[in-house]
C-alpha positions as CSV (number, residue, x, y, z in Angstrom):
1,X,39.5,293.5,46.1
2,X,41.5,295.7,48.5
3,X,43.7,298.7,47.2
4,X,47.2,298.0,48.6
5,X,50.3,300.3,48.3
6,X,53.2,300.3,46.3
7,X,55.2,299.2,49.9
8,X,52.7,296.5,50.9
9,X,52.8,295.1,47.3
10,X,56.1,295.0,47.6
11,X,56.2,293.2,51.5
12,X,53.1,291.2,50.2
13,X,55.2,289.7,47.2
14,X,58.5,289.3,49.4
15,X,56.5,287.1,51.9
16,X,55.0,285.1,49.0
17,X,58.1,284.3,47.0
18,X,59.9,283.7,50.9
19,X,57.2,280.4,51.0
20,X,57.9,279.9,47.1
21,X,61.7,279.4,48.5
22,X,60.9,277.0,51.2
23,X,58.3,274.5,49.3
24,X,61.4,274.5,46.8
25,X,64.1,274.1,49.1
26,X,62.3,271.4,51.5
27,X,64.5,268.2,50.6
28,X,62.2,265.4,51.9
29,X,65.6,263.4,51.8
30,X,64.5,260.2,48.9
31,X,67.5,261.6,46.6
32,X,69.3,258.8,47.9
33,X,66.8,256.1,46.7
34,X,67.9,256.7,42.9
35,X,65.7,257.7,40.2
36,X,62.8,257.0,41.7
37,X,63.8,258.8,45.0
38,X,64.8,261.8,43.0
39,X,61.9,261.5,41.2
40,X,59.5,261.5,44.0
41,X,61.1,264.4,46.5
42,X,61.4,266.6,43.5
43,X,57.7,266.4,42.4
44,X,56.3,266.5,46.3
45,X,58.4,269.5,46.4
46,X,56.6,270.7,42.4
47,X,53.0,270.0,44.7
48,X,53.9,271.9,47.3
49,X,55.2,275.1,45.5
50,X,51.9,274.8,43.0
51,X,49.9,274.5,45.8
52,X,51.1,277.6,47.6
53,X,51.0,279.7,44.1
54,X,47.5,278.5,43.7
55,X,46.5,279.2,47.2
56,X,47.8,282.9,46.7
57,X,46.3,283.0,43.7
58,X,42.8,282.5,45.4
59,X,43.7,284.7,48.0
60,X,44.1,287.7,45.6
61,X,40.8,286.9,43.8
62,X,38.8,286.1,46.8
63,X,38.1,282.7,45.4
64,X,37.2,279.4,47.3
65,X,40.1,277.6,47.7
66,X,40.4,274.5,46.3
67,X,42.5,271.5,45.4
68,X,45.4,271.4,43.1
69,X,44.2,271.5,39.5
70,X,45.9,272.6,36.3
71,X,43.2,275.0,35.2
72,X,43.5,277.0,38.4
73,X,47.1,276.7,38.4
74,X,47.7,277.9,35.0
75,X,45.5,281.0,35.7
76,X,47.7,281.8,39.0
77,X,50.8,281.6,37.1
78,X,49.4,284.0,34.5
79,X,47.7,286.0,37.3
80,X,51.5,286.6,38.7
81,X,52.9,287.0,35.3
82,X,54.6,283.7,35.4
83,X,54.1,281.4,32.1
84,X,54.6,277.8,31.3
85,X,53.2,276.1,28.3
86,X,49.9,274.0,29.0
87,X,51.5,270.8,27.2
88,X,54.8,271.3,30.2
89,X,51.9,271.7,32.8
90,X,50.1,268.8,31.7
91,X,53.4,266.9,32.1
92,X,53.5,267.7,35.1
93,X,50.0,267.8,36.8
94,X,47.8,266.0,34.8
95,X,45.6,264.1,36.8
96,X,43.3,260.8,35.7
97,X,44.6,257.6,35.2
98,X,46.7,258.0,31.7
99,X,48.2,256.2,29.4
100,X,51.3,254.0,29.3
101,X,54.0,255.6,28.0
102,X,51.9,259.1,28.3
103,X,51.4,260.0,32.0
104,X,52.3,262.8,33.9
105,X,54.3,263.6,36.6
106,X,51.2,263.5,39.1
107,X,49.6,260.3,37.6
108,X,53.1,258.5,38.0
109,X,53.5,259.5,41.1
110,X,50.2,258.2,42.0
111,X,50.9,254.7,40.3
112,X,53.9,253.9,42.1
113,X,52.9,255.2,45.7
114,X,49.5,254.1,45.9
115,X,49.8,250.8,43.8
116,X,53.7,250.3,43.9
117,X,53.1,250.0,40.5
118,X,56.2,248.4,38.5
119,X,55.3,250.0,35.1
120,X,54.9,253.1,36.5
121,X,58.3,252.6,37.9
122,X,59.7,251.9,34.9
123,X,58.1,255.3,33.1
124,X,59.7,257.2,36.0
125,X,63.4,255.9,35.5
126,X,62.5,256.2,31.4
127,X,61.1,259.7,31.5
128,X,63.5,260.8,34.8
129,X,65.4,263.2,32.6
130,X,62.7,265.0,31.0
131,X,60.7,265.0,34.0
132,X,63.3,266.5,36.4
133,X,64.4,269.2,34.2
134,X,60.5,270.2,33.7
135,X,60.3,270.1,37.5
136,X,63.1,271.9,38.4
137,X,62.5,274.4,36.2
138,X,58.9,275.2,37.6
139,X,60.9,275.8,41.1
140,X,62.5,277.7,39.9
141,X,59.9,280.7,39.4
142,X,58.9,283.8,41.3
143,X,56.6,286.3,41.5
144,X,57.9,289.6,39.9
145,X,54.3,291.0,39.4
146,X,53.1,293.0,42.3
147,X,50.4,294.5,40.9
148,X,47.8,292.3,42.2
């Protein structure tokens, strides 16, 4: 792993958390659909931030990059001292199939846009409230660790 200085820390983390603001702030404009909108542009927004934190993640490590996943996620968010609890990860990126009443975010999301599933649709608008606030509050985080 390549020594870098206190400055390039610094510009190295700036840049990163920059593209942490912009997966967060892209508005793919379904708010207006309702729930289910809201629902949808919030997590593509949640995929896009953890896909960025992962992929820097990997960077630092000089690890093959791969596809979302929570186990590499959760070790990125440690790795740039960020923490979430594994049970408010799970509810969020959980992949599989799932169970009714028990899916995640992700598996949701992949009901009702692949299948136009109507159960699934009805989990989102039960869960909506518990499911934004998780979501929102993963976009919300930064890196603060430069000592990578």
């Amino acid at each position: 792993m390549r020594l870098r200085t206190k400055k390039q820390q610094s510009e190295l983390t700036k840049r990163r958390n920059t593209g942490l603001d912009d997966a967060a702030s892209k508005d793919p404009g379904f708010s207006c659909q309702g729930h289910i909108g809201k629902f949808i542009g919030l997590y593509l927004r949640c995929e896009l931030f953890a896909t960025h934190l992962q992929h820097y993640y990997q960077t630092d490590k000089q690890y093959k990059k791969t596809r979302l996943n929570t186990n590499n996620l959760k070790q990125a968010l440690e790795h740039f001292g960020l923490y979430i609890e594994k049970d408010r990860l799970l509810l969020l990126f959980q992949g599989g199939k799932g169970k009714r009443g028990k899916k995640s975010a992700r598996q949701l999301r992949n009901g009702y846009l692949h299948r136009l599933s109507e159960a699934d649709r009805a989990e989102i608008i039960d869960k909506h409230s518990t499911l934004v606030v998780e979501m929102k509050r993963l976009l919300k985080m930064r890196i603060t660790n430069s000592t990578f």
